[in-house]
N, C-alpha and C positions, 0 to 999 in steps of 0.2 A: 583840302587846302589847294589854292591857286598861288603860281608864284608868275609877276609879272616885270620880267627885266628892262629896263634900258635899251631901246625906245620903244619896247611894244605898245600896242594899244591897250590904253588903262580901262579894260573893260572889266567893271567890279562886278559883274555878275556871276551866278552861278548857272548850269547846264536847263534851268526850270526858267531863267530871265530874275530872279531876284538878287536883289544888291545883297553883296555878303558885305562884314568889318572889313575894313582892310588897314594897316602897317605898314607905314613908308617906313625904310630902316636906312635911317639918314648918318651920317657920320664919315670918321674916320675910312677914307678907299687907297691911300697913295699906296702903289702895285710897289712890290718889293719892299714896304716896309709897315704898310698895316697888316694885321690878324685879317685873317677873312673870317671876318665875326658875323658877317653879313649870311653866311652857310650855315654857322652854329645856330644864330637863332633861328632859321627856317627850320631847322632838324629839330629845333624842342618845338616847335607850333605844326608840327604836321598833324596831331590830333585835332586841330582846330576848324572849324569850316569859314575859313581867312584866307586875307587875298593878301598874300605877302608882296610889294612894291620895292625891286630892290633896284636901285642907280648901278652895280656896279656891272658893266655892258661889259660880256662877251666879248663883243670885236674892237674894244677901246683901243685906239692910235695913242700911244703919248707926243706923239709927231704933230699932231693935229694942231693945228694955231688958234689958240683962247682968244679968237674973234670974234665979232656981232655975225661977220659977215664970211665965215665957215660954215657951211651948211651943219656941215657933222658935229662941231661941236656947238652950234645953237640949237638944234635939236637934242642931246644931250640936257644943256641945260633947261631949257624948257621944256621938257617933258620932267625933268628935276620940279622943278617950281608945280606945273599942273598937279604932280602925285603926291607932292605936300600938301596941297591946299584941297585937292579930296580925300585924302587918308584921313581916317577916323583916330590914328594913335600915328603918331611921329616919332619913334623910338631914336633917341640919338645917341652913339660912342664917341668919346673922345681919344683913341687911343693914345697912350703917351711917347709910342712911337715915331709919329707924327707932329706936324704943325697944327694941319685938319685946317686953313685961314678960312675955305670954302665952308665949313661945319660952323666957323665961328659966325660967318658971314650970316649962316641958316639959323643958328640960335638969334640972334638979334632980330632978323628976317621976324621969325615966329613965337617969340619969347610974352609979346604983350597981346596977342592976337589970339593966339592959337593954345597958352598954355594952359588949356586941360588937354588939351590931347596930343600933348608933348611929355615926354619922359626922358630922362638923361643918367647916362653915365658918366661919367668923367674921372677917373681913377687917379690918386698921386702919381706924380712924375707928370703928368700933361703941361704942359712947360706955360698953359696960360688957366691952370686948373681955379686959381684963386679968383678970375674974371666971371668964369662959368657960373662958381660957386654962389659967387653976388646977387650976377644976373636970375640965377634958378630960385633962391632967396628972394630976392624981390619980386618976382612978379607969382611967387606961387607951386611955380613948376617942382616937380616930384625929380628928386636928384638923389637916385642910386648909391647905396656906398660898395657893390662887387656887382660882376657880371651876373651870376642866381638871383641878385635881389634884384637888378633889372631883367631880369628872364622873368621873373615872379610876376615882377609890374606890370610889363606888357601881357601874360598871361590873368591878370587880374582886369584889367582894362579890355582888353577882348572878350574874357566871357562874361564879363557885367556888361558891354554892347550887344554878344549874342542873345543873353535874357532878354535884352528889351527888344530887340527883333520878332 
C-alpha cells in the first residue's frame, strides 16, 4: 500500500512503474470535530496493493484565506479535484458531526459522472443525510448503511479492480 497525502505528487505507481487502484477518501475532515476515519480506513487496506489519496494535509493552516488567489489553499483544493478525478473508488463520509458543505459540494461534483466509482456513507444524525440519501438513489451510487459495510465496499471494489489488472 501507498498512501499519498495533500499536496503530494499523485504518483499512482508502484516501485516496478505500474499504475496500482487507487482511493480518494473524500469526506467529512473539519479538525476538532470529525473522526479521523480517514486513518481507520488506511489501517483496514494495508493488505491491499493501493494507493490510498488522502486530502487531510499534515501542515493544514485553518488561518489560511478560502481564496482563488492563496497559494496554499488553491493548491489544496486542486490537488482535491485532480485526485478525484484519477482515483479509481471515491470512498466518501459524511460524518454527523459535521456540516461536511465541501463533501456535499463533491458528491454533486461527482454523483452523475463518476457514480460507479463513488461509494458513500452517510450515517443518521448528518444533519443533510435525507439529500445524500436521494442524491445516491438516483443516480445509482452504492450508499452504505455502517462504517464495516462501507469498509467492505471499498474493499470489494479494490480487489474486483486488482483482478482486472
Amino acid at each position: 500500500m501507498k498512501v499519498i497525502k495533500a499536496p503530494n505528487k499523485l504518483d499512482m505507481s508502484n516501485s516496478d512503474g505500474y499504475r496500482l487502484s487507487s482511493v480518494f477518501l473524500a469526506g467529512s475532515i473539519e479538525m476538532g470535530k470529525a473522526e479521523n476515519w480517514q486513518e481507520r480506513i488506511t489501517n483496514e487496506l494495508k493488505k491491499f496493493n493501493v494507493v490510498i489519496l488522502n486530502p487531510r494535509r499534515d501542515d493544514w493552516d485553518s488561518s489560511w484565506e478560502q481564496k482563488i488567489d492563496n497559494p496554499k489553499f488553491r493548491e489544496q483544493v486542486e490537488w482535491e479535484l485532480d485526485a478525484m478525478n484519477k482515483a479509481d473508488v471515491i470512498a466518501m463520509y459524511f460524518d454527523p458531526s459535521t456540516k461536511s458543505p465541501i463533501s456535499l459540494l463533491e458528491l454533486g461534483l461527482h454523483a452523475t459522472n463518476c457514480e460507479k466509482k463513488l461509494l458513500v456513507y452517510c450515517p443518521e444524525g448528518f444533519w443533510r443525510k435525507g439529500n445524500v440519501d436521494i442524491v445516491c438513489r438516483r443516480n445509482g451510487i452504492t450508499n452504505c448503511i455502517s462504517m464495516q459495510d462501507f469498509i467492505n465496499e471499498i474493499k470489494k471494489k479494490i480487489g474486483y479492480l486488482v483482478q482486472l489488472e
